[in-house]
C-alpha positions, 0 to 999 in steps of 0.5 A, a space after each residue: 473504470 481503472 483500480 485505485 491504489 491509495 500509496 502510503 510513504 513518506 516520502 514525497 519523491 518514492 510517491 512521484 515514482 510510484 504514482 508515475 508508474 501506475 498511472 502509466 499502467 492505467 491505475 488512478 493513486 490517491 498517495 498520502 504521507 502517512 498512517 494518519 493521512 492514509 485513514 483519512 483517504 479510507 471514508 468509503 471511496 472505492 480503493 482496490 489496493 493500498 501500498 504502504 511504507 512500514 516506517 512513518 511518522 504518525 501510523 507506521 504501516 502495520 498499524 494502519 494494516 491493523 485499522 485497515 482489518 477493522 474497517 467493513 468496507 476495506 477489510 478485504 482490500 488488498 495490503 502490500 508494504 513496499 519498505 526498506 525492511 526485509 526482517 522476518 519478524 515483520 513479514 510475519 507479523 504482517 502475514 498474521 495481521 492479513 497482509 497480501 504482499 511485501 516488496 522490498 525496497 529498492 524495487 524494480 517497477 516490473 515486479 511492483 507491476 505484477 505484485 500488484 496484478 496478482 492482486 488487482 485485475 484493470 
């Protein structure tokens, strides 16, 4: 059975690259626009990892950390944020919050690929 990945960005064309990417290493992504849209993909489905942006409309990526790390049945799920932002402050506010990973943007699939590996097992 693959791992499911729910991918969490706003926009549409770094979803499709994504999505493409995992999916032709034997991942199943269930993708959404936002924080918002993301809670709503967290009702009790199996997700193995979530990938989101930091920046959105709605629910920026830490505050869906936050909701993630109060749900029981994802409160363990692994968190990487895949986002343009590289400041410090965010990193480690993201580390205090229970995050896994943090990938800058723009990124190259291979080290999307292995981050993502460290933390998920097909």
């Amino acid at each position: 059975m693959s791992k499911t990945i729910l991918m969490v960005d706003d926009s549409i064309s770094l979803r499709l690259v994504v999505r493409m990417t995992l999916e032709g290493e034997g991942y199943h992504v269930i993708d959404a626009e936002d924080g918002l849209k993301a809670r709503e993909c967290l009702d009790g489905r199996q997700v193995d990892l979530v990938l989101s942006d930091l920046n959105m409309p709605g629910m920026d990526g830490l505050s869906l950390l936050k909701h993630i790390r109060q749900l029981p049945t994802y409160q363990h799920t692994p968190v990487i944020m895949l986002t343009s932002e590289s400041a410090t402050y965010l990193r480690q506010e993201g580390q205090r919050l229970g995050l896994n990973g943090w990938i800058v943007k723009p990124f190259e699939p291979p080290q999307l690929l292995a981050a993502i590996a460290r933390l998920v097992q097909i």
